[in-house]
C-alpha positions in Angstrom: 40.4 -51.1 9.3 38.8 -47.9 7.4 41.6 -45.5 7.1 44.4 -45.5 5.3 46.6 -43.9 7.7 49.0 -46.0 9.2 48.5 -46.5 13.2 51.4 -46.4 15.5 51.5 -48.2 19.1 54.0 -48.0 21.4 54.4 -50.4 23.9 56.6 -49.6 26.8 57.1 -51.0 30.5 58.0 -47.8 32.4 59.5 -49.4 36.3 57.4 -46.4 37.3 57.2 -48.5 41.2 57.9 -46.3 44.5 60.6 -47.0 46.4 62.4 -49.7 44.6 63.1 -47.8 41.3 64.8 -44.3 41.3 63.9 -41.0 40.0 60.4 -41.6 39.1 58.5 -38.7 38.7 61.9 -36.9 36.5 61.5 -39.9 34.8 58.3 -39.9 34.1 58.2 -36.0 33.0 61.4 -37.1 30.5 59.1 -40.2 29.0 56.2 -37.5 28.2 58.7 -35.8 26.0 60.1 -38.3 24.5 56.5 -39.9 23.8 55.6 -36.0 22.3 58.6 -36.7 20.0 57.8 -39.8 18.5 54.0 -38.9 17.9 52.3 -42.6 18.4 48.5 -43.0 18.1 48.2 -45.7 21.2 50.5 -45.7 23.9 50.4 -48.9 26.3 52.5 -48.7 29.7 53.4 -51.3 32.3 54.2 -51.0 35.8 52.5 -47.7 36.1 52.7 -48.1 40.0 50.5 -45.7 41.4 47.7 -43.2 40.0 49.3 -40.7 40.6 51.4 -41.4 38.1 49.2 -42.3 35.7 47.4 -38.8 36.6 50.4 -36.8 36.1 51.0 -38.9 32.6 47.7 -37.9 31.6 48.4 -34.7 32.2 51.4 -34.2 30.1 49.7 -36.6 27.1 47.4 -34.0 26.6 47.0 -34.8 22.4 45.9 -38.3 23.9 43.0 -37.4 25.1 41.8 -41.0 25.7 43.1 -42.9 28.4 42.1 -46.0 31.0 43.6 -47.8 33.9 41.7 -49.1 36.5 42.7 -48.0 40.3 43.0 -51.0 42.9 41.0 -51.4 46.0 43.8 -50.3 48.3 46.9 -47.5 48.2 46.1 -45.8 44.8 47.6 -48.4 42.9 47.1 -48.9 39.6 45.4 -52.6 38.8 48.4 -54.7 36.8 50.4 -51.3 36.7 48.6 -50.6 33.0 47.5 -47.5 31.5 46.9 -46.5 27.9 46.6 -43.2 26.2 45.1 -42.8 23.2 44.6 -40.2 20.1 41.6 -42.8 19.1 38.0 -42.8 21.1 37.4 -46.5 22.5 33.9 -47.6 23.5 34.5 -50.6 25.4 37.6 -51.0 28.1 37.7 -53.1 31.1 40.8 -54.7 33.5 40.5 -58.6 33.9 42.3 -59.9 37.0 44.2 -63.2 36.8 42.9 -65.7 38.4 46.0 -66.7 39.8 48.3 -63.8 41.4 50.7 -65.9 42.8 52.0 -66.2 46.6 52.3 -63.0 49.2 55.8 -64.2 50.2 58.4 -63.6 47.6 58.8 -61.7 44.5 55.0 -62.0 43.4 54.1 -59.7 46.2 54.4 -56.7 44.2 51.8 -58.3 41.8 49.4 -59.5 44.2 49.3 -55.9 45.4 48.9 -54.7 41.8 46.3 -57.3 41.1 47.8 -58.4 37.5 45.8 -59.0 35.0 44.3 -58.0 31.5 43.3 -55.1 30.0 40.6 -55.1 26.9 39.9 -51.7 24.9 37.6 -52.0 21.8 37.8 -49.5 18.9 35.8 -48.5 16.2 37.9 -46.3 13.7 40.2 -48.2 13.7 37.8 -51.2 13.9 40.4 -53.3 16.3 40.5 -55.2 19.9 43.4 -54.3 22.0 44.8 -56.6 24.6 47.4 -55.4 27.0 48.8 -57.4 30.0 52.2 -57.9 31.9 51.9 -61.6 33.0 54.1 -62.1 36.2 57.9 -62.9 35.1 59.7 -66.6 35.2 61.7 -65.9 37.8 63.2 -70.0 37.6 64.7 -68.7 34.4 67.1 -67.1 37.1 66.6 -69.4 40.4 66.1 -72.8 39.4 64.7 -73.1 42.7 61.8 -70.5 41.4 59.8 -73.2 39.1 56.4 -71.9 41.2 56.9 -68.7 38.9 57.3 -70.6 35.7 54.1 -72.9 36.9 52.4 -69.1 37.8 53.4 -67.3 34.4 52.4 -70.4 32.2 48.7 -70.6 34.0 48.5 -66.6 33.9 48.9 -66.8 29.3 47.1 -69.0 29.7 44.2 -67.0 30.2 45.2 -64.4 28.2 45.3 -67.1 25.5 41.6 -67.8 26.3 41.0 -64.0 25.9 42.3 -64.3 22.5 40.5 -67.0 21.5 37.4 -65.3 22.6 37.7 -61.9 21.2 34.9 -60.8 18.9 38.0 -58.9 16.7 39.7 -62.5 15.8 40.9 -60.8 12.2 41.8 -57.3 14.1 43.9 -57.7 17.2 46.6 -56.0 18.7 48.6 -58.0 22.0 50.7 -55.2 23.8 53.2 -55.7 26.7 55.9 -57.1 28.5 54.6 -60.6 28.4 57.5 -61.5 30.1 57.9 -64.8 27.8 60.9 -65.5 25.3 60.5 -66.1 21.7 61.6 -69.4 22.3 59.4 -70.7 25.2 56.0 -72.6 24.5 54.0 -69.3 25.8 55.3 -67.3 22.3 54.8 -70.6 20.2 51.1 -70.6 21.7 50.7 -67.0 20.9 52.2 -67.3 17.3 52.0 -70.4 15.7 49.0 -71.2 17.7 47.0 -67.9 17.5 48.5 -67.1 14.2 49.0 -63.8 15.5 52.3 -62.0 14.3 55.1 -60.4 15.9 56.6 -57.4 14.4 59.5 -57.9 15.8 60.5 -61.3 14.7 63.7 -62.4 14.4 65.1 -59.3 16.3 68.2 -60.7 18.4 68.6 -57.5 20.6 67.7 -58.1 24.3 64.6 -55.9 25.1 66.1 -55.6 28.6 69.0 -52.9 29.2 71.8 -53.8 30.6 72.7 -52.7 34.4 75.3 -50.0 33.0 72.5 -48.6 30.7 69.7 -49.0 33.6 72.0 -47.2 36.2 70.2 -48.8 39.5 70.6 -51.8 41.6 67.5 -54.5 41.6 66.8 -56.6 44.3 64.9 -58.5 42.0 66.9 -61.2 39.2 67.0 -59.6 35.8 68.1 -61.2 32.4 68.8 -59.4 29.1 66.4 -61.5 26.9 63.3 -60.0 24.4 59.8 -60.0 26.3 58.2 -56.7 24.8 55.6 -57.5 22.2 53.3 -56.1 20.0 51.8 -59.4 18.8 48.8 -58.3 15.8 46.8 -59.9 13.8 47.4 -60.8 10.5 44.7 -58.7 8.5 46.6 -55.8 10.2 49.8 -56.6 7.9 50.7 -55.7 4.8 54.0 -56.6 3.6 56.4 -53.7 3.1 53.7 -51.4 5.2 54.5 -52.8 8.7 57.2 -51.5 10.4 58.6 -51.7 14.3 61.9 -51.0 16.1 62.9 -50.1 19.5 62.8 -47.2 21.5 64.0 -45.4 24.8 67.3 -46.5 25.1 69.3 -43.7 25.3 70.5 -42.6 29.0 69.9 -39.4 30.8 71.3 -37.8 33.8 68.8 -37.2 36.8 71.4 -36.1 39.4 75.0 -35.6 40.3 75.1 -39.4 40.7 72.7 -41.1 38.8 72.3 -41.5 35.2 70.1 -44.3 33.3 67.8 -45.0 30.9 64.1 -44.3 31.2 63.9 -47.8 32.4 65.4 -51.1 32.3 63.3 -51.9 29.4 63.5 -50.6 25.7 60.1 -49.6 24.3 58.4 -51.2 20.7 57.5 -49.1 18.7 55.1 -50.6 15.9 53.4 -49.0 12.7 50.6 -50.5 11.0 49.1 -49.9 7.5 46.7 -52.9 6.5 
């Protein structure tokens, strides 16, 4: 990396999905502020659920004049639910699909609609590779029953471990998202000790997921307050004392008489780099 101006990603899964979570678009219009406020350089989202939404983010970011996400085939949806937005120009981005999306019955539905998968922006100034994905949750980690999940999100980092592996930016790479994997399962090892790549949030014990008094809404789906937001970087992006990263978005906001939450169920990471 050229400059010596530290860069700041945020990393943040929104539960921006119609129908099943509430108040999205005041939701949405709160996030923008709060994203104005803390100023990052690269802002990476998850479960963007339509383009709409991804249109009316862009037009609020307006001092991120940079943004991708790639729409599906069908219902304006946005492919993996990803979008970044970005103070930095990028000459090469591109979505990935996974080439496993899991069954139609069950909780995968929602991401075989999405089409889950990778997304892969290239920078020059900074010099980097970004990498941003939401690999499809363990749900077994709930439902014992649920082990084709586990089988499904193990075969799914997989190939974002390949991507990895095959970057050209080996010595500059960032890993955003809610990989949806626990520091202590085999996926993290892989990505760490395997990779060698670096979480700035290691050894942080706090739960990335909000509890259901903080979240405010009911989900049909099984949740579990464990850590599975990353910002997973190479290690010629640290430099000791320079590198810092914390959470964000937790506070909760009123949207109506009777519902108050968070801006999701999720904190966001917010990382600062200064190789």
């Amino acid at each position: 990396m050229t400059g010596r101006m530290p860069l700041r990603i945020l990393t943040f899964n929104c539960s921006a999905i119609p129908v099943l979570t509430p108040a999205v678009r005041p939701r949405l219009l709160r996030l923008t502020a709060e994203i104005r406020k803390l100023d990052p350089d690269l802002i990476c989202l998850q479960e963007v659920g339509l383009e709409s939404y991804a249109r009316l983010l862009k037009e609020r970011l307006r001092r991120w004049p940079f943004s991708f996400w790639e729409r599906a085939r069908r219902g304006g949806v946005v492919c993996g639910g990803l979008a970044v937005f970005s103070k930095k120009p990028f000459y090469e981005a591109c979505f990935e699909p996974f080439s496993r999306q899991g069954p139609w019955l069950g909780y995968s539905l929602l991401a075989r609609m999405s089409r889950k998968g990778i997304m892969r922006l290239k920078f020059r100034d900074p010099e980097l590779e970004l990498l941003h994905a939401h690999p499809v949750a363990d749900y077994s980690a709930t439902r014992r029953t649920w082990t084709r999940y586990a089988k499904l999100q193990e075969r799914q980092v997989a190939q974002l471990i390949g991507r990895v592996r095959s970057s050209g930016h080996s010595g500059r790479l960032v890993v955003a998202g809610d990989l949806n994997f626990t520091p202590d399962s085999g996926s993290y090892a892989a990505m760490t000790d395997g990779l060698g790549l670096v979480d700035l949030m290691e050894g942080e014990r706090r739960p990335s997921i909000l509890s259901d008094r903080e979240w405010g809404a009911s989900f049909w789906i099984p949740r579990r307050r464990v850590r599975i937001d990353y910002l997973l970087v190479s290690r010629d992006l640290i430099r000791r004392g320079k590198t810092r990263a914390g959470y964000v978005f937790d506070r909760v906001f009123r949207w109506s008489r009777t519902l108050e939450s968070a801006l999701s169920d999720h904190c966001g990471v917010l990382g600062e780099l200064q190789p």
